[in-house]
LUMMAR-96455 format. One record per residue (C-alpha): chain; residue number from 1; x, y, z. Coordinates in Angstrom, 2 decimals, always signed. Example, Ala and Ser with C-alpha at 12.3 -4.5 7.8 and 13.67 -1.06 7.14 Angstrom:
REM residues 2
zaro, timi, c1, c2, c3
A, 1, +12.30, -4.50, +7.80
A, 2, +13.67, -1.06, +7.14
This chain:
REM residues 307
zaro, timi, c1, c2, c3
A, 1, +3.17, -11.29, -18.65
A, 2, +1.66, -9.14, -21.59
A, 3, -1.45, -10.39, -22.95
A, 4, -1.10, -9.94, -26.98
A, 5, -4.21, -10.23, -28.78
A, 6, -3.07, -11.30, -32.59
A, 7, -5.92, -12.97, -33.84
A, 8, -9.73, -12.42, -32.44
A, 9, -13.07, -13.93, -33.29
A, 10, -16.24, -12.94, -33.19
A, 11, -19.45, -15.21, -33.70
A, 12, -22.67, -14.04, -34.66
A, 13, -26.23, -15.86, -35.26
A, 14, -27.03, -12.90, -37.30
A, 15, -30.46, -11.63, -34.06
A, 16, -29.60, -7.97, -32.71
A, 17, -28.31, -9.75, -29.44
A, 18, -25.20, -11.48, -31.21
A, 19, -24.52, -8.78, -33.57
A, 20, -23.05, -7.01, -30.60
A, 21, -20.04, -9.18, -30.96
A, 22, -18.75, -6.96, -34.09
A, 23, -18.61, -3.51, -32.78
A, 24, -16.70, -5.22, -29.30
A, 25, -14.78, -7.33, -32.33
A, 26, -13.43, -3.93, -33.94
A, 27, -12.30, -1.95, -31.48
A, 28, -10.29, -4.49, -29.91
A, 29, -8.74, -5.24, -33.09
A, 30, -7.80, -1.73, -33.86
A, 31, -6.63, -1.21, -29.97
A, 32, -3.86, -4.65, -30.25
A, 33, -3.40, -4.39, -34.38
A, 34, -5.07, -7.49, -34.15
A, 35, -6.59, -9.88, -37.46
A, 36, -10.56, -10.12, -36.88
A, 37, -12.68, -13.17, -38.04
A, 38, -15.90, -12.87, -38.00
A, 39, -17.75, -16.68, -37.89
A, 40, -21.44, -17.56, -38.55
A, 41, -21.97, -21.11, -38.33
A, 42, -24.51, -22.55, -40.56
A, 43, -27.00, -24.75, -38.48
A, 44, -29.15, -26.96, -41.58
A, 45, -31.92, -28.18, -38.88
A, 46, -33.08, -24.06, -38.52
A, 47, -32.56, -23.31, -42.57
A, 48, -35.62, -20.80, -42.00
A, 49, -33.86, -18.24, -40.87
A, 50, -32.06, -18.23, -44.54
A, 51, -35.31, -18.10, -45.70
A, 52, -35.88, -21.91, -46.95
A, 53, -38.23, -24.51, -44.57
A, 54, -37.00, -27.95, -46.27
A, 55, -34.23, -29.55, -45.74
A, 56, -31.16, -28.02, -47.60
A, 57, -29.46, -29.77, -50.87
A, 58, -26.13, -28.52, -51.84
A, 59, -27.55, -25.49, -54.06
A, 60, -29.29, -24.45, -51.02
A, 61, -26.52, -24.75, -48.36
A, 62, -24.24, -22.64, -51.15
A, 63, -27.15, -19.83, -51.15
A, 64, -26.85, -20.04, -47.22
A, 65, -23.05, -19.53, -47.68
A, 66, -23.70, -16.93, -50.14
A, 67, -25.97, -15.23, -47.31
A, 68, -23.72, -15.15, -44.93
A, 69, -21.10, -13.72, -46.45
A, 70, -22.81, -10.56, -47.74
A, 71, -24.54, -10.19, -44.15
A, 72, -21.05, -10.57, -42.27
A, 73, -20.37, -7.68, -44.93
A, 74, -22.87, -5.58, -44.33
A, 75, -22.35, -5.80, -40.35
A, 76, -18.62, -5.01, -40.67
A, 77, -19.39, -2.40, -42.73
A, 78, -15.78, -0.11, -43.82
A, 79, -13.74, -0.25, -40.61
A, 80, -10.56, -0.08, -40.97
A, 81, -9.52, -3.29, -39.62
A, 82, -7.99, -6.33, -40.81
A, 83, -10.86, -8.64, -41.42
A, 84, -11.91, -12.29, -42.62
A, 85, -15.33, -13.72, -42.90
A, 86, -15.71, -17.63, -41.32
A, 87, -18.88, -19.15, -42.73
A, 88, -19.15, -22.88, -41.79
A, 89, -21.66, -25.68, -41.38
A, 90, -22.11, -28.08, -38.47
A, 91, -22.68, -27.65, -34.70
A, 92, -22.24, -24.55, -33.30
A, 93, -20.23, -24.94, -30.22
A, 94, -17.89, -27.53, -31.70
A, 95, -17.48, -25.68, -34.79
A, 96, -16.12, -22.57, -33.15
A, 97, -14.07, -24.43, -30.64
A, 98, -12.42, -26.06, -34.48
A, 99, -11.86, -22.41, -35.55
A, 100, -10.48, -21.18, -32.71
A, 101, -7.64, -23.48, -32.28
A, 102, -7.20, -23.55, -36.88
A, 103, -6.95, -19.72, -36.59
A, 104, -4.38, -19.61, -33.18
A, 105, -7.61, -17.15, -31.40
A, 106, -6.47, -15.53, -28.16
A, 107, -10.20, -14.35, -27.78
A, 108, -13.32, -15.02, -28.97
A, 109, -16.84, -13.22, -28.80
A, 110, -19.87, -14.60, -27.98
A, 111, -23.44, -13.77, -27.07
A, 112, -26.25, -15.38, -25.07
A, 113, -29.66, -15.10, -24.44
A, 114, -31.26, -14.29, -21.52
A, 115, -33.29, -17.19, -20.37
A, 116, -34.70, -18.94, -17.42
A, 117, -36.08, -22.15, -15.72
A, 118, -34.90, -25.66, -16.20
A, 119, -33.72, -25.40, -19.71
A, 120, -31.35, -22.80, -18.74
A, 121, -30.16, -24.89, -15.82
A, 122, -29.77, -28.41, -17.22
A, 123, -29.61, -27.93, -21.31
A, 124, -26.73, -25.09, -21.42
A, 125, -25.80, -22.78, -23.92
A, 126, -23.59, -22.80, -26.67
A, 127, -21.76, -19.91, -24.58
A, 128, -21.97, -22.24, -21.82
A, 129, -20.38, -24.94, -23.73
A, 130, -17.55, -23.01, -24.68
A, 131, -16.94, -21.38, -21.64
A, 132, -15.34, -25.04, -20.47
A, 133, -14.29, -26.08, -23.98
A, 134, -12.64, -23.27, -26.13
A, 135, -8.25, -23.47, -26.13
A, 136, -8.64, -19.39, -25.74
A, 137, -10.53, -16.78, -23.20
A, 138, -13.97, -16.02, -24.28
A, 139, -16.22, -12.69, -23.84
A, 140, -19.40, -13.30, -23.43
A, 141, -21.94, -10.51, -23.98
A, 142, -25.05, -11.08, -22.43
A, 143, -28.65, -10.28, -24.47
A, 144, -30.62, -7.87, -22.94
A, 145, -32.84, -4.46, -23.86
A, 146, -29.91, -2.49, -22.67
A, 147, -28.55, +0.14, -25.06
A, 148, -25.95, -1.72, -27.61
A, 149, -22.71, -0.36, -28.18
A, 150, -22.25, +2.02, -30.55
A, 151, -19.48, +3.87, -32.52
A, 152, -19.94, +6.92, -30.08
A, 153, -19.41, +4.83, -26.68
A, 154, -16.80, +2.30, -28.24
A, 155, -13.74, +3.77, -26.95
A, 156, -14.78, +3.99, -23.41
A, 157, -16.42, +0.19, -22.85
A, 158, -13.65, -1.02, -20.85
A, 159, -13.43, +2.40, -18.29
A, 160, -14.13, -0.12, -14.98
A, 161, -12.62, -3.53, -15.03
A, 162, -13.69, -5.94, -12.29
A, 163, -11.50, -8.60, -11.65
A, 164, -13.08, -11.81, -9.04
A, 165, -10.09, -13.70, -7.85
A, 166, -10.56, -16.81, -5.75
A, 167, -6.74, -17.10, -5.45
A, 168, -6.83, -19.88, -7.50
A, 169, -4.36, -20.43, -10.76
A, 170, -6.97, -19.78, -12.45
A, 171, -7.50, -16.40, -11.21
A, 172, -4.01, -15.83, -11.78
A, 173, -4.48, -16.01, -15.57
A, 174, -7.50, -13.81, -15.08
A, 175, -5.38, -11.05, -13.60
A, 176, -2.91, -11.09, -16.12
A, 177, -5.70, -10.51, -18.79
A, 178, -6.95, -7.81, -16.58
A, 179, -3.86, -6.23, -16.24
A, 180, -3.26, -6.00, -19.71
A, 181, -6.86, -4.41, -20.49
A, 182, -6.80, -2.28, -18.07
A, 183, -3.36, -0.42, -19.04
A, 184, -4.51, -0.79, -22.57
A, 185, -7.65, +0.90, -21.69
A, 186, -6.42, +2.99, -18.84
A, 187, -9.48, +1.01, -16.58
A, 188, -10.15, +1.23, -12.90
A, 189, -9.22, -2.49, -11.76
A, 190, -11.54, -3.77, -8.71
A, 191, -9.84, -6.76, -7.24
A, 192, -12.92, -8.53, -5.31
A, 193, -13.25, -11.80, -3.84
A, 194, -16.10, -13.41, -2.05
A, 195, -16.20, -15.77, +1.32
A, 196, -19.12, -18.12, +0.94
A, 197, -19.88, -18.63, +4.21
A, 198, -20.92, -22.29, +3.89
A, 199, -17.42, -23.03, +2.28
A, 200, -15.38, -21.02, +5.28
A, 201, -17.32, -22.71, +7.62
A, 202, -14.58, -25.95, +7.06
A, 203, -12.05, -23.46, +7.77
A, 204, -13.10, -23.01, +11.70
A, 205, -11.92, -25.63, +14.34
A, 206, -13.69, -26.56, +17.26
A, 207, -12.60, -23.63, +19.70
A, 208, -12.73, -20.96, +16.75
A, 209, -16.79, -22.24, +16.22
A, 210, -17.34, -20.36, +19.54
A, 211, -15.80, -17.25, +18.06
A, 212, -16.74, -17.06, +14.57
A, 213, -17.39, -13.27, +14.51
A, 214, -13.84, -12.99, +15.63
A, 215, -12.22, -15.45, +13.22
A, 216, -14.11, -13.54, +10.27
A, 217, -12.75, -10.51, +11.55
A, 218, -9.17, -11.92, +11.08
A, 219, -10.14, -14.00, +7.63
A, 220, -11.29, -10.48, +6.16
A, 221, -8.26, -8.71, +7.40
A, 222, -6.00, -11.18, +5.98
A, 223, -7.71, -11.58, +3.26
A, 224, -7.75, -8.00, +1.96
A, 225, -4.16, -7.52, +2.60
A, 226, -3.64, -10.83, +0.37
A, 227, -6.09, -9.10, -2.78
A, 228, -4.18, -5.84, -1.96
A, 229, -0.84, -7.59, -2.89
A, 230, -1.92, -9.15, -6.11
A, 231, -0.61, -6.35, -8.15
A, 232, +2.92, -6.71, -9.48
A, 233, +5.21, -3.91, -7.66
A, 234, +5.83, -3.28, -11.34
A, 235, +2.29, -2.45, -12.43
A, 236, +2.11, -0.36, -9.25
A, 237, +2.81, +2.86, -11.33
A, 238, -0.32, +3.20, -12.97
A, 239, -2.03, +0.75, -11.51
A, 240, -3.99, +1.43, -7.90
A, 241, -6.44, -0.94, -7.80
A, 242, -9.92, -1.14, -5.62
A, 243, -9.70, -4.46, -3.38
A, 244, -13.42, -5.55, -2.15
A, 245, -13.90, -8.38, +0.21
A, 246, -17.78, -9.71, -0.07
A, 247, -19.32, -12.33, +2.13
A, 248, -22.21, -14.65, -0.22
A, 249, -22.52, -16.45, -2.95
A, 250, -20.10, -15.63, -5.13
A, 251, -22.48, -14.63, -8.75
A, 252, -24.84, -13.18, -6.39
A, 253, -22.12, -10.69, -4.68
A, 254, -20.12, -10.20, -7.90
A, 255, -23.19, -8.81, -10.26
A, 256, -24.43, -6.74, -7.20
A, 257, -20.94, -5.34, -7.21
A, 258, -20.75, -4.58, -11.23
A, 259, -24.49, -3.30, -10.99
A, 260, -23.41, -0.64, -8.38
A, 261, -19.51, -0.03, -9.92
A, 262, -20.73, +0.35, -13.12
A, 263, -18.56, -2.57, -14.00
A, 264, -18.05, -2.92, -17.67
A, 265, -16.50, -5.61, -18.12
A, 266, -15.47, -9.09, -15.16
A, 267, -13.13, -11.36, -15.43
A, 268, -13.28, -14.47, -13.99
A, 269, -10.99, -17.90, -14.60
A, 270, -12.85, -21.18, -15.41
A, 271, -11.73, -24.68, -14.67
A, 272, -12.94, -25.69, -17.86
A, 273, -14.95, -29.62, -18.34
A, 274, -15.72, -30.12, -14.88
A, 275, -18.09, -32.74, -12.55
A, 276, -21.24, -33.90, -13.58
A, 277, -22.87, -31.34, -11.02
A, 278, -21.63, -28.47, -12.97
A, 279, -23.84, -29.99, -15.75
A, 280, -26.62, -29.29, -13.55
A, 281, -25.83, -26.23, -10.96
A, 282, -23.41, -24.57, -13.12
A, 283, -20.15, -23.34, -12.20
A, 284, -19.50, -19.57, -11.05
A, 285, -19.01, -18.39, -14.39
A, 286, -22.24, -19.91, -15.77
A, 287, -24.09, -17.74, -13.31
A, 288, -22.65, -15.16, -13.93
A, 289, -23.17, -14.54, -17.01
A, 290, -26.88, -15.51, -16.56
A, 291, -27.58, -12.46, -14.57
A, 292, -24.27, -10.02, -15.67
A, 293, -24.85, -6.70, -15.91
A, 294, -22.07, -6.36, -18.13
A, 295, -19.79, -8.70, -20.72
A, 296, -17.79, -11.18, -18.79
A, 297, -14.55, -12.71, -19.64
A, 298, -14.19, -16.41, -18.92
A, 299, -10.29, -17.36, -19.21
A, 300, -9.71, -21.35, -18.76
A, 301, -6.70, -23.28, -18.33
A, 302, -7.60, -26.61, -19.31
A, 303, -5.63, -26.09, -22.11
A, 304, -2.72, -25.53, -20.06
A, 305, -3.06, -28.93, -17.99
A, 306, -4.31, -27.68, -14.95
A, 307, -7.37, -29.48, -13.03
């Protein structure tokens, strides 16, 4: 199936980091013909970054509005693309997850910080948050000193496309949206998939325990003949893709991977709201993108009704 990306969203907080989003915003919209929204969400407890410290009456929320709509402007610039400002007020997180599904997204832009310690691990992001939540796939581009993206580089930001597939339905999804790219954007695909040792540990009886090196001999083989048929005969023309088997934890092998491919962009699928540990530890995806060297596209289907 052909991913078709009609309608895309990016969200900005207006900080270098987030105004990434646009430039990544425009040239998939001019790639798919797609209509581009770009949404700031007005947050009243942090009016100081509108330039007012009090809390906001109605005039001041409108000169907020007012703000935001001649900044969005300004960032945008005179593309040629089909564009929209979205200027709301309210949380964040829930506010985008309102637009996406009002507007029919089939992608939205984000950014996040980098950060560490506790915070990070318990409090989340509003990336984080919509990483389980949003009805659509989300990019996430991840804050950092590296060089933005620029009008120069724009056309080549998707040249290596790494795909981690856990064999899941979920991964499923995320090859079809890699697929898609990929022709688009005539990428390299690398198909990679990581054992975590603990977790294939449950996969050894009694008598293979006393042969492990053997039995991960024949789990590798097997499973790179498995990654190597993921590939629709049909795609097979144009598509030859690199399969990588990698034995660790999975965000630790994957961002070693895209740090020494030159990845530039992962996909990975998401459950979506999961257990109260991922509240805590974080699912794959969340660490990820903590440590990505490169944007990272989450694609959930818990709006599909899988669990």
């Amino acid at each position: 199936m052909k991913v078709q990306l009609k309608n895309i969203i990016c969200t900005t907080d207006f900080s270098d980091y987030s105004n990434q989003t646009i430039p990544y915003g425009i040239a998939l919209a001019k790639t798919f013909a797609a209509k581009l929204y770009i949404c700031h969400v007005i947050d009243m407890s942090f009016g100081s970054k509108y330039g007012k410290k009090t809390s906001a009456s109605v005039e001041q929320e409108n000169q907020f509005r007012d703000y935001a709509y001649q900044t969005i402007e300004e960032l945008v610039g005179k593309e040629p693309v089909d564009w929209e400002p979205l200027v709301t007020v309210g949380p964040a997180a829930d506010e985008i997850d309102r637009l996406a599904k009002e507007k029919n997204a089939d992608i939205v832009i984000s950014a996040t910080r980098v950060r560490s310690g506790l915070k990070r691990l318990v409090l989340g992001s509003v990336t984080e948050h919509m990483i389980r939540t949003l009805p659509c796939p989300l990019v996430i581009l991840r804050g950092s000193e590296e060089e933005f993206i620029t009008a120069e580089n724009i056309d080549t930001m998707f040249q290596q496309i790494l795909i981690g597939y856990d064999f899941s339905p979920y991964s499923e999804l995320a090859l079809e949206h890699g697929l898609s790219l990929a022709k688009e954007f005539q990428s390299e695909l690398h198909m990679v998939h990581v054992m975590d040792p603990p977790v294939y540990k449950y996969l050894l009886n009694e008598s293979q325990q006393k042969s492990e090196e053997k039995f991960r001999g024949d789990l590798t083989e097997e499973y790179n003949n498995k990654l190597a048929n993921m590939v629709p005969e049909k795609h097979r023309h144009w598509c030859k893709p690199k399969t990588r088997l990698l034995i660790g934890k999975p965000h630790v092998e994957l961002n070693n991977y895209a740090t020494s491919n030159n990845i530039d962009l992962m996909i990975l699928g998401t459950r979506g709201i999961g257990l109260v540990e991922t509240l805590f530890l974080g699912s794959t995806t969340d660490r990820v993108v903590r440590e990505a060297p490169c944007p990272v596209l989450s694609v959930c289907l818990a709006e599909q009704g899988v669990e």
